[in-house]
DRENTORVO-567388 format. One record per residue (C-alpha): x, y, z. Coordinates in Angstrom, 1 decimal, m for minus. Example, Ala and Ser with C-alpha at 12.3 -4.5 7.8 and 13.67 -1.06 7.14 Angstrom:
BEGIN
@X=12.3 | Y=m4.5 | Z=7.8;
@X=13.7 | Y=m1.1 | Z=7.1;
***
This chain:
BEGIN
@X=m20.3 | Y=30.0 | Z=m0.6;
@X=m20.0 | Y=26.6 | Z=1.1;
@X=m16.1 | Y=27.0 | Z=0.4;
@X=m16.3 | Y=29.9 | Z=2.6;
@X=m18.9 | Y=28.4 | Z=5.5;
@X=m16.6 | Y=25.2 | Z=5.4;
@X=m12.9 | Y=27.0 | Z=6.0;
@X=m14.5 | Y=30.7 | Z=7.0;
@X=m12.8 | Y=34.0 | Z=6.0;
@X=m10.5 | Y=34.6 | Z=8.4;
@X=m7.2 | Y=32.3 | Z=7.9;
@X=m5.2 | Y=32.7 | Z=11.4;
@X=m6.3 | Y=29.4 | Z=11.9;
@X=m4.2 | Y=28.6 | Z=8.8;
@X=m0.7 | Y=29.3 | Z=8.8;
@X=0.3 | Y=28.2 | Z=5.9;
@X=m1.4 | Y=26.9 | Z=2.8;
@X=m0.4 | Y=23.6 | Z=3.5;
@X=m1.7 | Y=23.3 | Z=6.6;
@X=m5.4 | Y=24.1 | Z=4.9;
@X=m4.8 | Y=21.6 | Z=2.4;
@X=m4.0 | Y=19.4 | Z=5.3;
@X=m6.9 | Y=20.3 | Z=7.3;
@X=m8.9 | Y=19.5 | Z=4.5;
@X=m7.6 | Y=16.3 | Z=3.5;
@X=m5.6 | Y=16.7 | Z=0.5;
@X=m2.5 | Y=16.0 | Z=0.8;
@X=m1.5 | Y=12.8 | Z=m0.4;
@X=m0.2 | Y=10.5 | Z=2.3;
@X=3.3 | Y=8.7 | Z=1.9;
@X=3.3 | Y=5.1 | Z=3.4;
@X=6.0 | Y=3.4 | Z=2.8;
@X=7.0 | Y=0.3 | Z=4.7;
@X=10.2 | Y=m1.4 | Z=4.1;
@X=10.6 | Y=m0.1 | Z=0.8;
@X=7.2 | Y=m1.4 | Z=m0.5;
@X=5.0 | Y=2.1 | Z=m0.9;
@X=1.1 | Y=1.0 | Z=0.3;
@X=m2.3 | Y=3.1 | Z=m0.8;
@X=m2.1 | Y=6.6 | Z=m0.9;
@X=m5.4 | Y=7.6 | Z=m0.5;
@X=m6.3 | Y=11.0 | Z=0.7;
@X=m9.1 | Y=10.0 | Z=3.8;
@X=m8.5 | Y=12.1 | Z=6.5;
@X=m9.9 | Y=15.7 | Z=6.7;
@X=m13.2 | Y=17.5 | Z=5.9;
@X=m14.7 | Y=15.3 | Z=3.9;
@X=m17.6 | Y=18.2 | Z=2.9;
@X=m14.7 | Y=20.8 | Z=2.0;
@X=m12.7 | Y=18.0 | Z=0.1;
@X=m16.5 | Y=17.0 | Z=m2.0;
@X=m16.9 | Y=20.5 | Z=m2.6;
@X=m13.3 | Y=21.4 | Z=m4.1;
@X=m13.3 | Y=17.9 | Z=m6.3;
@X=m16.5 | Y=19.6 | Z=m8.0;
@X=m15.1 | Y=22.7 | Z=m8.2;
@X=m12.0 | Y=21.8 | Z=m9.8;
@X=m13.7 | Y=19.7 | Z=m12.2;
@X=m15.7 | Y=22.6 | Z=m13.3;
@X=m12.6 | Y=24.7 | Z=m13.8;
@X=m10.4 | Y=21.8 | Z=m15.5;
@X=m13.2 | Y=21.5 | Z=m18.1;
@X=m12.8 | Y=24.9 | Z=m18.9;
@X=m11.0 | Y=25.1 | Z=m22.0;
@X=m9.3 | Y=28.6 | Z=m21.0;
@X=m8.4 | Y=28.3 | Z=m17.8;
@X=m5.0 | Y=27.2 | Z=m16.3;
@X=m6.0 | Y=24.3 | Z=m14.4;
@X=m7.5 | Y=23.2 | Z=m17.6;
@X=m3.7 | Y=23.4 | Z=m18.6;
@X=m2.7 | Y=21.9 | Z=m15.7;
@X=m4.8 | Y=19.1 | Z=m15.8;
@X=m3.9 | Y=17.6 | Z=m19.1;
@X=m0.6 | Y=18.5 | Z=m18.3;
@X=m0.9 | Y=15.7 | Z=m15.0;
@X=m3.1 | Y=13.4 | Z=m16.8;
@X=0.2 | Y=12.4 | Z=m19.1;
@X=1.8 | Y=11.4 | Z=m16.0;
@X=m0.6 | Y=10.0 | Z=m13.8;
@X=m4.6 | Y=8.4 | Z=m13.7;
@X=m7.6 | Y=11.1 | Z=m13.9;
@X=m8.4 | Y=11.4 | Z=m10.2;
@X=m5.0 | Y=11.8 | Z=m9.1;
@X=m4.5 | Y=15.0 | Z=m11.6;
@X=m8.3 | Y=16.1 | Z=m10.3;
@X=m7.3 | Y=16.0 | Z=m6.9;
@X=m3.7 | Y=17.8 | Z=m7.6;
@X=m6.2 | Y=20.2 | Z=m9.1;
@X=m8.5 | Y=20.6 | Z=m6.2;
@X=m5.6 | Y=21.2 | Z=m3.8;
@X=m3.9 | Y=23.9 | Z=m6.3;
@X=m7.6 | Y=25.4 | Z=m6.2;
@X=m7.6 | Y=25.3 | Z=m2.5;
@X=m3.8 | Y=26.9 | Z=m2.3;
@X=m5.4 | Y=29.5 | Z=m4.6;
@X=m8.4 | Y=30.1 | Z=m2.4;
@X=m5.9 | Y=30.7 | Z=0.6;
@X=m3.9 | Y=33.3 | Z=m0.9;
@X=m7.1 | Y=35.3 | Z=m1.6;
@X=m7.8 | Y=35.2 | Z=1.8;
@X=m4.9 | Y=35.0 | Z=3.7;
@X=m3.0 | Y=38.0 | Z=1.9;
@X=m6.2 | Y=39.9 | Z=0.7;
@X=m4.6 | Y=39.2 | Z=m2.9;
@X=m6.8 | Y=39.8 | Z=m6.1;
@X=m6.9 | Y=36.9 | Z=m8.0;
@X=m5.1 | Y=37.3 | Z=m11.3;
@X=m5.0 | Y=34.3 | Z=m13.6;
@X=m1.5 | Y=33.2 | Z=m15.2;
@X=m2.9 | Y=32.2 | Z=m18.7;
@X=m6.4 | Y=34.2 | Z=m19.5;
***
């Protein structure tokens, strides 16, 4: 419910899915200067929306059957916990768009 009262239900606003994850502060920032690549920390956006979607995909990477649950010790090989988290919070955002943007039914890829 606060997923929906934070982005609402109709996604014209949204063009793409990247420009919600955008909007919502996701997206991890590139700054490189002179070859030297400095913090990439994702700030800027909703913070409410982006609180809200770091809880939710914990939730779902703890679940043993679902595929972020996959995904996230997939990441965690390559990368620190929070950066896999957060790849899994924007993954459940991109999800949450295609529901409502395309009127899709959600159908998991590994149930």
């Amino acid at each position: 419910m606060r997923i929906i009262a934070e982005i609402g239900v109709d996604m014209k606003a949204f063009l793409t899915a990247s420009a919600l994850v955008g909007w919502a502060g996701l997206r991890p920032r590139n700054d490189q200067s002179a070859g030297k690549i400095k913090r990439r920390k994702t700030l800027h956006g909703n913070k409410y929306l982006r609180i809200i979607l770091t809880q939710c995909a914990w939730a779902a990477t703890r679940t043993g059957s679902s595929g972020f649950h996959i995904r996230y010790n997939t990441l965690k090989k390559s990368m620190n916990h929070n950066k896999a988290l957060m790849a899994n919070a924007r993954k459940l955002l991109v999800v949450i768009w295609n529901l409502l943007a395309k009127k899709q039914i959600y159908r998991p890829l590994s149930a």
